[in-house]
C-alpha positions as CSV (number, residue, x, y, z in Angstrom):
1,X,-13.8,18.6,11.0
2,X,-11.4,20.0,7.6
3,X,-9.6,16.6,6.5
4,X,-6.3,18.0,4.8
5,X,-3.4,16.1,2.6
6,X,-2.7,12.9,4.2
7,X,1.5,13.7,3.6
8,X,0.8,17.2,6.2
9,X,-1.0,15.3,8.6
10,X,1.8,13.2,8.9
11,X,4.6,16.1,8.9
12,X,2.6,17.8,11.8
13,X,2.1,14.3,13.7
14,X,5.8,13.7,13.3
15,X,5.8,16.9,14.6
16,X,3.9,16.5,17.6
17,X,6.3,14.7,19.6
18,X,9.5,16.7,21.3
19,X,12.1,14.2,21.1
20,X,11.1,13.9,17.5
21,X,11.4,17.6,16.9
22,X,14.4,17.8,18.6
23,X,15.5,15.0,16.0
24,X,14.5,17.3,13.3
25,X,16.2,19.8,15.0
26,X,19.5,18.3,15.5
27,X,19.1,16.8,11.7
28,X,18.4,20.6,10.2
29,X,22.7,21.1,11.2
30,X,23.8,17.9,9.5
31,X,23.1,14.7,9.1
32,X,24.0,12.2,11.9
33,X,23.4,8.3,13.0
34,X,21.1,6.7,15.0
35,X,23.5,6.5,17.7
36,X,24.2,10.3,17.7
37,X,20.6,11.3,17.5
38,X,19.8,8.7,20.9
39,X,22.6,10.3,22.5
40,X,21.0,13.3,24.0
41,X,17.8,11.1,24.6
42,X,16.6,9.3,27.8
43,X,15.1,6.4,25.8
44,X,15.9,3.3,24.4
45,X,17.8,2.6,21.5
46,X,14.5,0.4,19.8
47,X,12.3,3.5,21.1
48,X,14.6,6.1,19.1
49,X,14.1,3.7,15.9
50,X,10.3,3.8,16.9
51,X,10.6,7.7,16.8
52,X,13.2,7.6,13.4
53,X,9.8,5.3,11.8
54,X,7.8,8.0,11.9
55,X,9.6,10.7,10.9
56,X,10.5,9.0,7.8
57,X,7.2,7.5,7.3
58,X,6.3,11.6,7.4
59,X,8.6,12.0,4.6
60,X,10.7,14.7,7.0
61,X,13.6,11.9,7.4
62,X,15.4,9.8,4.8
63,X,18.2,7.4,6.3
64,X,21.1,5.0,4.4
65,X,22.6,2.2,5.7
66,X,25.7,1.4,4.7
67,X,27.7,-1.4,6.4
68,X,26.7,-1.5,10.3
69,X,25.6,2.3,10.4
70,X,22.3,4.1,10.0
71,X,22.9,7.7,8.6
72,X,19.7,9.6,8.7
73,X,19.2,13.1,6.8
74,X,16.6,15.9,6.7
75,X,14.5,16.0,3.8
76,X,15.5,19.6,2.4
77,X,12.0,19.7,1.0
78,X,9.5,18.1,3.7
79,X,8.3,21.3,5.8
80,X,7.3,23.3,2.4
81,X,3.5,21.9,2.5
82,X,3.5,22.9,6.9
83,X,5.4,26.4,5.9
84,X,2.8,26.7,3.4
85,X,-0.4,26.0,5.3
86,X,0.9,27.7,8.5
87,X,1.5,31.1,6.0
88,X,-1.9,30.5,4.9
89,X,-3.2,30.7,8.3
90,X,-1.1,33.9,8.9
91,X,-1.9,36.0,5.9
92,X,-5.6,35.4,6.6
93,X,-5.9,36.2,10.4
94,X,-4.2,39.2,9.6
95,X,-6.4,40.4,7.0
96,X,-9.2,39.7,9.6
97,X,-7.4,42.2,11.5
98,X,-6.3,44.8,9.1
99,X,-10.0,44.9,7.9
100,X,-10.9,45.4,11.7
101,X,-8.1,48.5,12.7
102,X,-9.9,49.5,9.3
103,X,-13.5,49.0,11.2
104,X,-12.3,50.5,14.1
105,X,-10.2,53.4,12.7
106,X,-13.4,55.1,11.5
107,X,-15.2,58.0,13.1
108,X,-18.6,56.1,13.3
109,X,-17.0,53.1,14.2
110,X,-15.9,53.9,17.6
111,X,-19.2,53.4,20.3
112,X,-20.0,56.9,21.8
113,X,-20.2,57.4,25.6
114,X,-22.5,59.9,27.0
115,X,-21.3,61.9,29.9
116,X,-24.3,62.6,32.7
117,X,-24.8,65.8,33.7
């Protein structure tokens, strides 16, 4: 199995989890609190921090405290290295196929069926 970067295995296991990508969702219109972000959530407040921990261990999420209050950002920058890779993926799977209309676009190419008389 391909081992990749360490920093976009951790952006895609963030990722893996849908309260956590709805965090990241809710985070890509502004940034909010903790409390704001458990709102919407049928969890625990301690499971939401659970959820925040990985995010920002992913590098996805950055938070500040300041007095009592948790304010927790995007990270303008942490999808590039996923945009990147998942591009990659694109731009060759469709050169697989552009080079197989090709294939199949010429006269040869095409598997001939005899009719019986």
């Amino acid at each position: 199995m391909l081992k990749y970067s360490a920093p976009l295995d951790g952006v895609f296991h963030a990722l893996s989890d849908p309260s956590r990508r709805g965090m990241v969702e809710r985070l890509s219109r502004s940034p909010a609190t903790v409390s704001e972000l458990a709102a919407p959530l049928d969890m625990s407040l301690p499971a939401v921090v659970q959820h925040l921990q990985v995010l920002e261990a992913s590098g996805l999420v950055r938070s500040e405290k300041i007095g009592r209050t948790r304010t927790c950002h995007l990270a303008p920058d942490a999808l590039d290295g996923a945009g990147q890779w998942i591009a990659g993926r694109r731009t060759s799977t469709e050169r697989r196929l552009d080079r197989l209309g090709e294939y199949l676009a010429e006269p040869d190419a095409a598997p001939r069926i005899e009719e019986s008389p």
